[in-house]
C-alpha positions in Angstrom: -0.3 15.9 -8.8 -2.3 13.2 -10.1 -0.4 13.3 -12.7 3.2 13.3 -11.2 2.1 9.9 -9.5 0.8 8.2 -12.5 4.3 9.0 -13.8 6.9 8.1 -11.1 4.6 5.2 -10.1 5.4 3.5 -13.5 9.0 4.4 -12.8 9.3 2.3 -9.9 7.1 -0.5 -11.0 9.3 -1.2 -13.9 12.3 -0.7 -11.2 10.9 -3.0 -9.1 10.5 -5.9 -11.5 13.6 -5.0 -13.1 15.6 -5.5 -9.4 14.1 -8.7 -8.8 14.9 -10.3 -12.3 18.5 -9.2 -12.1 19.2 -10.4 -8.5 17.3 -13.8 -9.1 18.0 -14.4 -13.1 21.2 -12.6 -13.8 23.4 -12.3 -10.4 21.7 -16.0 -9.4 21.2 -14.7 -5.8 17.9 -15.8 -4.9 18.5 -16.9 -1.0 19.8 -12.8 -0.7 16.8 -11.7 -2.2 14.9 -14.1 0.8 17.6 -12.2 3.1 16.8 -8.5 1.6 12.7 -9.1 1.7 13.2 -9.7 5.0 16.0 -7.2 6.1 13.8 -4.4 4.4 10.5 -5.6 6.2 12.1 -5.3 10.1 13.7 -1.9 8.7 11.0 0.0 7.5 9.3 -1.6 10.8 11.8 0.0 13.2 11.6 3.0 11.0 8.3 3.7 11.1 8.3 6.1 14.0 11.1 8.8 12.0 9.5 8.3 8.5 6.5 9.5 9.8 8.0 12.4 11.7 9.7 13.6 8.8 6.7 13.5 6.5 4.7 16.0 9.6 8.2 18.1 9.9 8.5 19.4 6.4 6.7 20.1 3.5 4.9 17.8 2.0 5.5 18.7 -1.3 9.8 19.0 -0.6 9.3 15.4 0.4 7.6 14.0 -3.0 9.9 16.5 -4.7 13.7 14.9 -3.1 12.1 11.6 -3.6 12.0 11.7 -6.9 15.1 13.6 -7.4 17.3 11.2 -5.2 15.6 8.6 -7.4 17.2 10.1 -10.6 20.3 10.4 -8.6 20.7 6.7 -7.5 19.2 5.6 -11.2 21.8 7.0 -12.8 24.6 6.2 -10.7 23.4 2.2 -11.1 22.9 2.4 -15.1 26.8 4.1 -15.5 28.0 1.4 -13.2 26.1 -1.5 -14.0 28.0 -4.4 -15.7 31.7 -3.6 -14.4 31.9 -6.5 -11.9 29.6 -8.9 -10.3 30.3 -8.0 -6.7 29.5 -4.4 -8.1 26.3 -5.2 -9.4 25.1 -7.0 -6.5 26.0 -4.2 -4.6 24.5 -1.8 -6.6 21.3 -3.8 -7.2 20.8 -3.9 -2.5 21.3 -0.1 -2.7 18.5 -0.2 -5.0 16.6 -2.5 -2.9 17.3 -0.4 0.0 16.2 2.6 -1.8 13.2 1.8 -3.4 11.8 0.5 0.1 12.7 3.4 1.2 10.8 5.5 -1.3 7.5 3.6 -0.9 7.9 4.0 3.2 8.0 8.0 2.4 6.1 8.8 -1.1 2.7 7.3 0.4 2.4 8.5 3.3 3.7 11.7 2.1 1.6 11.9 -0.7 -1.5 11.1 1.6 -1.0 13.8 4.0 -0.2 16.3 0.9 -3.5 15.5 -0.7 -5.6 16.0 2.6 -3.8 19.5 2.5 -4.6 20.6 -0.8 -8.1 19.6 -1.4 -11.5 20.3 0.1 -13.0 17.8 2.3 -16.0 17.5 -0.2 -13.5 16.6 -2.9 -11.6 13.6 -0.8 -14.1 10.8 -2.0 -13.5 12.1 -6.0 -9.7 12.4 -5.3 -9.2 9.4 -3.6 -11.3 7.4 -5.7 -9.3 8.7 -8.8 -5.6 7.6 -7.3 -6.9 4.3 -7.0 -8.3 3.9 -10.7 -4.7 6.1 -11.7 -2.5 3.7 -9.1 -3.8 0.4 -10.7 -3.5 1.8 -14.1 0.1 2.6 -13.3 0.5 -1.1 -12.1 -0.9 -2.6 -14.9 1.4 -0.2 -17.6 4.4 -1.2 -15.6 4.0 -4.8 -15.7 3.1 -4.5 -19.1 6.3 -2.4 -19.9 8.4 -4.6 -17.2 7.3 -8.0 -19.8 8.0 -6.1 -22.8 11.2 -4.8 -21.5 13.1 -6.9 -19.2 15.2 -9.5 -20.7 14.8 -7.9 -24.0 16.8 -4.9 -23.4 20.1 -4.1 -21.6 19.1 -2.8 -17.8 20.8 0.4 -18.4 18.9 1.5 -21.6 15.8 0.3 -19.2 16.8 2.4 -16.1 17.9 5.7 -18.3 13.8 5.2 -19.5 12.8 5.1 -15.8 14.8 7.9 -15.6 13.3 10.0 -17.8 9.5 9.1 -15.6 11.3 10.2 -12.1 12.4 13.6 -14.2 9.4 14.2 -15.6 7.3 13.9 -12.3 9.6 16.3 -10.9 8.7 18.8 -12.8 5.1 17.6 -12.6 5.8 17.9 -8.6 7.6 21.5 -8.3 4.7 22.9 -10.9 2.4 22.1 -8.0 0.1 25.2 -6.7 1.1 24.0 -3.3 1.2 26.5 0.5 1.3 25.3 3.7 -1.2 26.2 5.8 -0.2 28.6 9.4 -1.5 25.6 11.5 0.5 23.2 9.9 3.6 25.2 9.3 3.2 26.3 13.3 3.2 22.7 14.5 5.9 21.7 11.9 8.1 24.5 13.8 7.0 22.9 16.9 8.3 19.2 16.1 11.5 20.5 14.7 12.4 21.8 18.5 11.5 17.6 19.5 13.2 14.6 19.0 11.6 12.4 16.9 10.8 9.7 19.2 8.6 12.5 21.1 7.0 13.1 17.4 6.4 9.9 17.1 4.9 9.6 20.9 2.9 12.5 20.5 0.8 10.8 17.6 0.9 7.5 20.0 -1.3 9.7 22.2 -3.4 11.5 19.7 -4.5 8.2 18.9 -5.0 7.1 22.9 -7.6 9.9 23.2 -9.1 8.8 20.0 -9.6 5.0 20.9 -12.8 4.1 18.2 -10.6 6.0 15.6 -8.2 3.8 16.1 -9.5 0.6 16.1 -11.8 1.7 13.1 -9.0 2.6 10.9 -6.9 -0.7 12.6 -10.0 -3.3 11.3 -10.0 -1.6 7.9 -6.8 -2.5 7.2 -7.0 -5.9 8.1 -8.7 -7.0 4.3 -5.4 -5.3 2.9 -3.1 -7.9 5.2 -5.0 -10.9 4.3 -4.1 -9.7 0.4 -0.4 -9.7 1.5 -0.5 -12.8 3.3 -2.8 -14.5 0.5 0.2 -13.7 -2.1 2.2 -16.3 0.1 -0.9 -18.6 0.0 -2.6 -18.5 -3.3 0.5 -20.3 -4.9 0.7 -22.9 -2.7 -3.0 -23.7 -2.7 -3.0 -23.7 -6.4 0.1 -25.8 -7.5 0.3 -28.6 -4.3 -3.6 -28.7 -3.3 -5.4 -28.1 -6.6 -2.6 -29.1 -8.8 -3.2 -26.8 -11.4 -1.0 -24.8 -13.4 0.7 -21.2 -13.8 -2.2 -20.0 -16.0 -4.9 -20.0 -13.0 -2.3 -17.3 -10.7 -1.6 -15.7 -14.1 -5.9 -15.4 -14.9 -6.5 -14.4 -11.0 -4.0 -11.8 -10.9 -5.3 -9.9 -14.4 -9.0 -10.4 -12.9 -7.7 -9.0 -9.4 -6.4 -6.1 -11.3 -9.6 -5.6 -13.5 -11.5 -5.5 -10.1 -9.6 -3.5 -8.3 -9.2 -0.8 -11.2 -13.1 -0.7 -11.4 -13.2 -0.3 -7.5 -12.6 3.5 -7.8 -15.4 4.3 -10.0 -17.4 2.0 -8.0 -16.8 3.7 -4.7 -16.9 7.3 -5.9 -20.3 6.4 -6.8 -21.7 5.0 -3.6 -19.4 7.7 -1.7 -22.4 10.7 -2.7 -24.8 8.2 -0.8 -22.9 6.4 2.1 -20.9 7.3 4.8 -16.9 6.3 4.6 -17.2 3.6 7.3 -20.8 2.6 5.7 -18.5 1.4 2.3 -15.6 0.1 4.3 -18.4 -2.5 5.9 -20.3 -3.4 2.8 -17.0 -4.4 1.0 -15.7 -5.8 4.2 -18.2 -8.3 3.4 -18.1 -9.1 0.1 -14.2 -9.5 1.0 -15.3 -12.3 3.2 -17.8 -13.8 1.2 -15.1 -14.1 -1.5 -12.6 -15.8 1.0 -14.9 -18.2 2.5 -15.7 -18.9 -1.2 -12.7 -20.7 -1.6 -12.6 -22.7 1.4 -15.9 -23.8 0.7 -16.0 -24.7 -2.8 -12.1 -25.2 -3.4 -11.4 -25.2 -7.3 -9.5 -23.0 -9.8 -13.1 -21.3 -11.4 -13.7 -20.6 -7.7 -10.3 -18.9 -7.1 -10.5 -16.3 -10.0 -13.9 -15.4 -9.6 -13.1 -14.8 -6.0 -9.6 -13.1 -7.1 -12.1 -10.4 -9.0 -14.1 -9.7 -5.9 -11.1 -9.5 -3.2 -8.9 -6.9 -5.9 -12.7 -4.9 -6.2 -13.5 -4.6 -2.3 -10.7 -4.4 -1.1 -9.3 -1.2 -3.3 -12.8 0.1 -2.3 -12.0 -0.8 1.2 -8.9 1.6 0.8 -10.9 4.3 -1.0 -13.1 4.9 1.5 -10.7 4.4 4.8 -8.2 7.3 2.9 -11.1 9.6 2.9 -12.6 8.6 6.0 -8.7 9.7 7.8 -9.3 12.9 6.1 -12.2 13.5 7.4 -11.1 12.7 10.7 -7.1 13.0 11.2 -5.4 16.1 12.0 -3.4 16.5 8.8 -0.5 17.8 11.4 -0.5 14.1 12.3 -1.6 12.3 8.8 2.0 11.1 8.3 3.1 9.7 11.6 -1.0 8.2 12.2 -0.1 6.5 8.0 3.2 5.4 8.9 2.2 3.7 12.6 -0.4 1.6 10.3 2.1 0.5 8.2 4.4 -0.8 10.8 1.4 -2.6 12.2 0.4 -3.6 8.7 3.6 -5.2 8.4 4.0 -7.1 11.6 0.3 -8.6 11.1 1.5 -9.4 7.8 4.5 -11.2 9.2 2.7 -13.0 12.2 -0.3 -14.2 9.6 2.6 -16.0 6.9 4.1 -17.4 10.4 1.4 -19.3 11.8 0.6 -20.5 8.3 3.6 -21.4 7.1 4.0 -23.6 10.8 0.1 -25.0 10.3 -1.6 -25.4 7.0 1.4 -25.5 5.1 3.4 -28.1 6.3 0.3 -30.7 6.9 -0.6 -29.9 3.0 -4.2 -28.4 4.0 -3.6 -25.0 2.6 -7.2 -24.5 2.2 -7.9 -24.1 5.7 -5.8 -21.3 5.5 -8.2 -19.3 3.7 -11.0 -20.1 6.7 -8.4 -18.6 8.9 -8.0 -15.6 7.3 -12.3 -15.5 6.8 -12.1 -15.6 10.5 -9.5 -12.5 10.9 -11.7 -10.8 8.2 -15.4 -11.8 10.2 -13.7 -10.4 13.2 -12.5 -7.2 11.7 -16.2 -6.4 9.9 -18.4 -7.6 12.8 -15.9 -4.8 15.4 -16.4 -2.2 12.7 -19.4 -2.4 12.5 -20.4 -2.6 16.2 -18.2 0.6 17.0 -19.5 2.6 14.2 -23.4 1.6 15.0 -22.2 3.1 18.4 -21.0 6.2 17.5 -23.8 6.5 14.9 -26.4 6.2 17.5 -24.3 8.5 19.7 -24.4 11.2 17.5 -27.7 10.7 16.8 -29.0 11.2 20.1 -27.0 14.5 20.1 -28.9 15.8 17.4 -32.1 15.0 18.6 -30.9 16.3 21.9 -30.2 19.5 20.1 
């Protein structure tokens, strides 16, 4: 499995540079790429709710499997159609767009709830820990492909490659030891007689009668939205209030992704020692200590060294919430409870770049901005770690008791 993902995850990074270069350089349509970004955010929104129904209906391992093999499907068609006509190609490259959303919406999810059904709770910390260190070694090959490739080659020679990635992890994928358990295949039969919006319902209450679950798993995420909504930042902060140059995002990003790779080794490590929620607060605070770095001392050694510490804790920060869901989601539920938190994700994400972009931004303090998002991220760690001293001391008291 591991290795199937490694694969197809370069695949679609190269894919996914390779879209934005044609639709921007080649087809000069930048203002529909503005138009799709947004299209595809407020439909995987609205879709959130069937995506993850149909990752709890079916097998987990179908899903990963048709994923990749529609992939080599709409790959193909694009590289023997590619270059006839303009209006084609555009046409072709929004499919694509469409797709590929599509397939990130699914795979992850999917390939979440898959890996809480085939391992043993003792092995979540080592597993997880390992797709982190494999997924930002995938992202660092495929940008390094994606430079090498893009511009330099004809699209079509560079699709038939990604190709050959989505074939290969298909194989990979249908080699997979992989039986669904009675439980699961029971309540998979039982959602198949409901509509989807009941699916998606039903999860809405499983997470009703598990309130601290929620709001535990709904702070740990908020590190990953300030990344999303820093992406819209950093750039501004850099060029119009430090006026510095290209090479400072280019340095921060390669130190982000040197941090973040090391994160899963890191958090493997402290996983045999700590508790799941224990890691998600320690990096929760570094993560802030590395934003209000930059407010505080705002210059361009500042923002890498603080680029380093945000990709580290905050892929640790996902190591450890993916195994503490294990450990405490139903995996009859893992996809639709994966898929609410994306939607949510994505409309914090959306709210965030709103108010900034009507605040900071426009009165040219774009520093600021990073004390508002130290605020969201203070917020976030000081509710985690109130709820889980509660239930600590809760089920404490029940072991004494007993």
């Amino acid at each position: 499995m591991l290795a199937a993902n490694l694969i197809s995850t370069v695949g679609t990074g190269i894919t996914s540079y390779l879209i934005v270069w044609l639709l921007i350089d080649q087809l000069k349509q930048s203002v529909l790429y503005g138009l799709l970004t947004m299209a595809t955010m407020i439909l995987v929104f609205f879709a959130s709710p069937y995506l993850g129904s149909l990752v709890d209906r079916y097998s987990r391992k179908a899903i990963f499997l048709y994923m990749e093999i529609t992939g080599i499907v709409v790959l193909g068609v694009f590289s023997v159609l590619c270059n006839v006509s303009a209006v084609l190609d555009i046409t072709l490259v929004v499919m694509l767009i469409f797709y590929h959303t599509a397939y990130d919406s699914i795979k992850y999810p999917a390939l979440a709830a898959l890996t809480q059904e085939m391992f043993k709770k003792e092995d979540y910390s080592k597993v997880n820990s390992s797709l982190e260190v494999q997924g930002q070694a995938a992202l660092m090959i495929s940008s390094g492909l994606a430079a090498m490739m893009i511009g330099k080659m004809d699209a079509a020679v560079i699709l038939v490659m990604n190709i050959s990635t989505f074939i290969a992890a298909s194989i990979l994928i249908y080699q997979l030891p992989y039986q669904r358990n009675a439980e699961a295949e029971e309540h998979s039969n039982t959602m198949k007689n409901e509509s989807y919006w009941k699916n998606f319902r039903s999860s809405l209450q499983y997470l009703c009668y598990r309130k601290v679950l929620f709001v535990l798993l709904l702070t740990s995420f908020i590190p990953s939205i300030v990344i999303i909504v820093a992406n819209y930042l950093d750039p501004v902060f850099i060029y119009d209030y430090l006026n510095e140059g290209p090479s400072v995002i280019g340095i921060a990003n390669i130190v982000y992704a040197i941090g973040a790779m090391g994160a899963g080794f890191v958090a493997y490590q402290i996983s045999k020692k700590w508790s799941d929620m224990q890691g998600v607060i320690l990096f929760m605070a570094v993560f802030a200590l590395a934003t209000i770095a930059i407010f505080l001392v705002p210059n361009a050694v500042t923002f890498i060294v603080a680029s380093l510490f945000w990709g580290h804790s905050n892929a640790a920060i996902r190591v450890f919430r993916k195994s503490y869901m294990f450990h405490h989601v139903d995996n009859a539920y893992m996809g639709r409870v994966n898929s609410l938190f994306n939607a949510v994700k994505l409309l914090g994400q959306v709210a965030l770049i709103g108010i900034l972009t009507i605040t900071v931004v426009p009165a040219g303090q774009t520093v600021y901005g990073y004390f508002v998002l130290f605020i969201i991220v203070i917020a976030a760690l000081l509710t985690t770690t109130y709820l889980f001293n509660r239930t600590y001391n809760k089920d404490k008291e029940k072991r004494v008791s007993l």
